[in-house]
N, C-alpha and C positions, 0 to 999 in steps of 0.2 A: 504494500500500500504506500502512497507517494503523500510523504507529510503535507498535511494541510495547517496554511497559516490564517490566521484572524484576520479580516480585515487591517486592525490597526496593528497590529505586529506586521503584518504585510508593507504597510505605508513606511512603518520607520526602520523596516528592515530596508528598503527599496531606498532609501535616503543614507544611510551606511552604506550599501552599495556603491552607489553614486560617489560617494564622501571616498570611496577605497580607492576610484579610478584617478588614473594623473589630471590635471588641469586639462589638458588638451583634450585627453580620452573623455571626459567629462561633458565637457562640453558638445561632443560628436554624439555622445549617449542621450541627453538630454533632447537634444533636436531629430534624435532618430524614435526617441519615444513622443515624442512632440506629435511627428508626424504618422507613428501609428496609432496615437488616440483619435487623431485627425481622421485619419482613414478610414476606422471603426466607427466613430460616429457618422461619416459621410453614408458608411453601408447600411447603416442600421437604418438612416434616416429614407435611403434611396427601398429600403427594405416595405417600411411602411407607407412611404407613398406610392407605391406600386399594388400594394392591398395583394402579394402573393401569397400563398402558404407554406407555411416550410414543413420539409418535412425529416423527421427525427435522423437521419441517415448522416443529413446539410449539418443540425445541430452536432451532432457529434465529431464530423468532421472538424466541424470550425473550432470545440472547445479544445480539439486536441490541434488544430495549428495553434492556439494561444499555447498552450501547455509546453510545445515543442519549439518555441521560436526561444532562441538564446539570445535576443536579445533582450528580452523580458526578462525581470530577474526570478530566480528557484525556478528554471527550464527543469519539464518533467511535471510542473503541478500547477493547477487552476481554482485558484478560490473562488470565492463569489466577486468580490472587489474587481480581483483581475480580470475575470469574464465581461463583468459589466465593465470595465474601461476599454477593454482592448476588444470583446469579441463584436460579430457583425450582425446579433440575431437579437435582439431587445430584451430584458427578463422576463417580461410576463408571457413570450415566447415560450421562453424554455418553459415555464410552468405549468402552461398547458399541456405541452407533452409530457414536463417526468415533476411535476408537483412541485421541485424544491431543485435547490442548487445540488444536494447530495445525493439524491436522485441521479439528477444529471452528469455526477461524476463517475456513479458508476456503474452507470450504461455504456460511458467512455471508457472503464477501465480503472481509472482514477481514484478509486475510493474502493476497500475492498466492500463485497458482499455482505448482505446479511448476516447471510450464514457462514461465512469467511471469519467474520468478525466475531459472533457468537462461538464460533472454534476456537479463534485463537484466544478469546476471553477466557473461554473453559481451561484452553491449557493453562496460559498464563498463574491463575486461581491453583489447578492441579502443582506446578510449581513450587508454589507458598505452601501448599499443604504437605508438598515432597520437605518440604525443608523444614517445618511444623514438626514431618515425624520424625525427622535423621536429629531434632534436636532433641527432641522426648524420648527416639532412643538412650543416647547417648547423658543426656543429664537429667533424667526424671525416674525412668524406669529403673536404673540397677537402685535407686534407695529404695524401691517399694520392697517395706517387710528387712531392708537390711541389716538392723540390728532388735529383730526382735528375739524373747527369748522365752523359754518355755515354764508355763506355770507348773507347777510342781505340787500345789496344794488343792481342796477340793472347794476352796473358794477362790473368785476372782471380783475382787476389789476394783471397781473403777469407775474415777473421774472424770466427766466429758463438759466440757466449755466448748460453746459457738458463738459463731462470728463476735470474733474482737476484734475487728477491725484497724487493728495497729494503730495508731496514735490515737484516734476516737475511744480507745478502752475507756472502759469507767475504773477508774485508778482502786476505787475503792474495793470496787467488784474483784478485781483483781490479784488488791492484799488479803480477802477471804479466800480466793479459790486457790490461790499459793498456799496459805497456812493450813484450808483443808487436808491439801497435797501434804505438808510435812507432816501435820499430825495420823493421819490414817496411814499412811506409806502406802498409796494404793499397787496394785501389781500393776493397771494401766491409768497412763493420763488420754485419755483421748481428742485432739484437738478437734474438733470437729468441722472444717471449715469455715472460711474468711476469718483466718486469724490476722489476715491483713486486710488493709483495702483497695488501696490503687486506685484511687479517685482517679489519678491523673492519665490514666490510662484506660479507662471505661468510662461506659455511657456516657455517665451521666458528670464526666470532667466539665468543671466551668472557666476552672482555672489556668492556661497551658505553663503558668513559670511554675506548676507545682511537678514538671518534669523533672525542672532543673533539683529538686529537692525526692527526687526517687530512692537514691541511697541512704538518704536519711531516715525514711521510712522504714526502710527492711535493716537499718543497721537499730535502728531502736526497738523494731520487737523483738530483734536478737534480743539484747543486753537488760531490756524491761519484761519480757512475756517467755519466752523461750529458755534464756540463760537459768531466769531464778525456778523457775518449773523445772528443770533439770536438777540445780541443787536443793531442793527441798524432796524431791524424789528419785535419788539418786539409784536405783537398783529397779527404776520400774520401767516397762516398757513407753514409749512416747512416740503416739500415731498421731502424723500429722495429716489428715484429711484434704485432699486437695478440692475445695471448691470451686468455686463461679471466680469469686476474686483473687485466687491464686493460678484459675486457670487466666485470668487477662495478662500476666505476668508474663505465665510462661508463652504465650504466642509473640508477646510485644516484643523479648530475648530474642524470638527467632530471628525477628527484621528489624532488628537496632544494634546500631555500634554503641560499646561502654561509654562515649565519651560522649554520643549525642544523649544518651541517658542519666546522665553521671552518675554510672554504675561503676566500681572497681573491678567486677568482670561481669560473664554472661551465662556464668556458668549456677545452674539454681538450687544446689547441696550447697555449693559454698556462699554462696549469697548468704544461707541462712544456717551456715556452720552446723548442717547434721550430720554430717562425721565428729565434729569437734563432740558434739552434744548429744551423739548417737539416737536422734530420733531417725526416725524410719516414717514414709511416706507412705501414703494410703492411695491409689487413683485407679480408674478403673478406662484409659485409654479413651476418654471421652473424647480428646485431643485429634483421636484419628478417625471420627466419626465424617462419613461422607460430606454431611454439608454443616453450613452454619448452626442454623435452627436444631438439626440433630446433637452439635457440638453444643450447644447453649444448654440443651436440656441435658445429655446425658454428663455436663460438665456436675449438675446438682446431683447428680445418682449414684457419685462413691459409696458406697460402704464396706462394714467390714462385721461377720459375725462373728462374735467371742464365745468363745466353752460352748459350742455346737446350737446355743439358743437366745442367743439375743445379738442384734442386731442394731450398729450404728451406722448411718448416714445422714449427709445433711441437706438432706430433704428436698424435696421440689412439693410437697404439697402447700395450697394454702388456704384460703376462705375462712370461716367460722368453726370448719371443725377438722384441722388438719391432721390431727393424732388419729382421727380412724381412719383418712385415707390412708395414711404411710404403714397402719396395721392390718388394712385387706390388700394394701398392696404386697407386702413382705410376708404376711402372714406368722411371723415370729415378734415375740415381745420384741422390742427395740426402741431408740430415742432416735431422735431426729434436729434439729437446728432450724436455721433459713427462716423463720416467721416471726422468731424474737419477742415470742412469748410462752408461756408455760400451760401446756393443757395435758390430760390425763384421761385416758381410753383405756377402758377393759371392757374384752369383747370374748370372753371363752366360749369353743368350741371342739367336737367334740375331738379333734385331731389333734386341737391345744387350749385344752381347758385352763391355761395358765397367760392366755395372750393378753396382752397388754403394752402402752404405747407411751411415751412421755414425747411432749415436744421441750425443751428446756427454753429458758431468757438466752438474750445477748446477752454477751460481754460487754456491748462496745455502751457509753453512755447514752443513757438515755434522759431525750430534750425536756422532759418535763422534770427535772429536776432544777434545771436554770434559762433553760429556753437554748440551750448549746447544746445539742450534744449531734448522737450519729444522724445523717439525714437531715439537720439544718437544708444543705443545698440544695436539694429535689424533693424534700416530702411536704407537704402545708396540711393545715391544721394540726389540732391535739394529737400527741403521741398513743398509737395505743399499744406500746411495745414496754415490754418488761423486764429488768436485767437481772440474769439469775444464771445457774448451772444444775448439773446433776450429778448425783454420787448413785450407784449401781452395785448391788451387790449380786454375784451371779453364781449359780451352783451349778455347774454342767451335769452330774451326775442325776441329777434329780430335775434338770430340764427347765428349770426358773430360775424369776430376776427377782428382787425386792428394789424397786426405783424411789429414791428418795430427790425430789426437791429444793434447792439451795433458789429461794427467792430474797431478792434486795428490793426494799425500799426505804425512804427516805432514809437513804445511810446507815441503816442497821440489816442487819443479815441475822441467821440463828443455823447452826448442823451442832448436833454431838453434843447435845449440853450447853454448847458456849455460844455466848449473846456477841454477837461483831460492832461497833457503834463506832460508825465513820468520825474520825479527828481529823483537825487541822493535819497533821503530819505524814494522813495518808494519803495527803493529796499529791506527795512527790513519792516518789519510788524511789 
């Protein structure tokens, strides 16, 4: 296909032309283009007062002497501008036979095809997504499950927090679900997705300099979210669930350099030091799902079952009763995330008389506590989201969960006995 130029990039490309030739050449160029506007117009005019018809064979001919004349400048291509200067058949000519200038291009050749074009799009797309998977191979897949390690007892213990959305965490929220972690020493913490956010890289970005502050982002849930959940449970396993906002990361790594990110690399274990920290990735190859819409959705459908009967992901259901979809969907007790609020579904039957569903709180703050918090930029009116987690106790042998609840509000929290009561001091990490 033969580059087409805009009209006005056309004009001041033709003026830099001109501006390259020597004085002399310049001026020869000038009055030989002079004299084929002149011409053009003469024809055009001799065209219609003649009341002839043209017919598509003439047109085509004629846009390809424009296209081919080197003294015209970008010989080989005809835009609209150009045609109307220089060619002999009038526009509304041509648009009676091919509707529009792009039409008319490529009936001449000049423009590829529909379905030319619609190919080489596909490929193009196929491309991106070739490079999508050779990165997911290579830095996503070898953590999934990498250091995970084997329970040994006939219980299993675990912590699940969703979406904390990296800087957005509710701090306070936070200093609970760490201290839950030290005190219980659970066998797993399970991150459950959007433990970041990546405003600046999804939808619903308003901001573009929050680009320039990418590393900042992922080097702070290191050191605030990640680091201390490691040292408060140091012997337990730590899945890190790959959601929706961790999946815009990993595509945006594919087609970006460190330095237009300012990112220290591209690589997504080290970004977030899970060799350092031995957590282990959760994902379920959403990344190489055929198309977008397919990638968006099954980006939310990680999970993972623990002791053969309860099941974590972070969710794609939503509406007013989201814990019984994600429980006829799975049909195993399990928790869920993505809704960022807490509800609770027992549904037994007769296959799992023990089934049952929690959806838990965000992490990340929530705006009704000072009019700040996650969702300021895209969400209006009142908050109806809740910031909380869950603690799970799970017996593989005997096929059930007991799901316990960790809800915050106004700055107090309650698990195990002990009363939480947010202080000035917990507002810094």
């Amino acid at each position: 296909m033969k580059e087409r130029k805009e009209p006005e990039a056309q004009d001041s490309s033709l003026r830099a032309w001109l501006e390259d030739c020597p004085p002399s050449v310049r001026a020869e160029k000038k009055e030989a283009l002079a004299a084929a506007t002149e011409e053009a117009a003469e024809a055009r005019r001799k065209f219609m007062e003649d009341g002839s018809a043209a017919k598509e064979g003439e047109l085509i001919r004629d846009i390809l002497r424009v296209a081919d004349d080197e003294l015209l400048a970008y010989p080989g291509t005809c835009s609209r501008a150009k045609y109307k200067k220089y060619g002999h058949f009038p526009e509304t000519i041509v648009y009676d036979h091919f509707g529009n200038h792009e039409e008319f291009q490529r009936a001449s050749g000049l423009r590829d095809t529909r379905t030319t074009k619609s190919y080489r799009d596909r490929r193009a797309r196929l491309k991106s997504e070739e490079t999508v998977q050779e990165y997911y191979a290579e830095s996503v897949r070898p953590w999934c499950g990498a250091f995970e390690r084997k329970n040994k007892g006939d219980e299993i213990l675990l912590v699940c927090g969703s979406d904390f959305h990296g800087l957005e965490v509710d701090r306070f929220a936070l200093e609970v679900f760490i201290d839950v972690c030290r005190r219980t020493q659970p066998d797993v913490v399970c991150l459950n997705g959007d433990v970041v956010d990546f405003n600046s890289v999804g939808f619903w970005s308003k901001n573009p300099n929050k680009l320039l502050d990418l590393q900042g982002e992922i080097t702070w849930t290191v050191e605030n979210i990640l680091r201390p959940i490691r040292e408060a449970a140091p012997d337990a396993n730590i899945d890190f669930l790959v959601g929706n906002h961790e999946y815009r990361l990993i595509r945006y790594l594919c087609n970006v350099s460190p330095a237009l990110a300012s990112l220290s690399c591209l690589d997504f274990a080290e970004l977030f030091s899970l060799k350092e920290l031995q957590i282990s990735l959760v994902s379920n190859d959403a990344i190489l799902a055929p198309n977008e819409r397919d990638r968006q959705e099954m980006s939310k459908q990680t999970w993972k079952i623990y002791g053969g009967c309860f099941v974590v992901t972070h969710g794609t259901s939503a509406g007013r009763f989201p814990a019984d979809k994600e429980l006829n969907k799975y049909g195993l007790s399990g928790m869920s995330g993505h809704v960022h609020r807490p509800q609770y579904q027992s549904t037994p039957t007769v296959v799992n008389p023990w089934a049952d569903w929690m959806t838990c709180g965000m992490m990340a703050k929530n705006d009704l506590r000072d009019g700040a918090g996650h969702g300021e930029t895209f969400k209006t009116g009142p908050s109806t989201w809740t910031t909380g987690f869950g603690v799970v106790s799970i017996f593989p042998k005997e096929g059930v969960a007991l799901q316990t609840p960790v809800v915050i509000k106004r700055g107090i929290a309650e698990f195990g006995g002990v009363t939480y009561r947010e202080r000035d001091a917990c507002a810094e990490i």
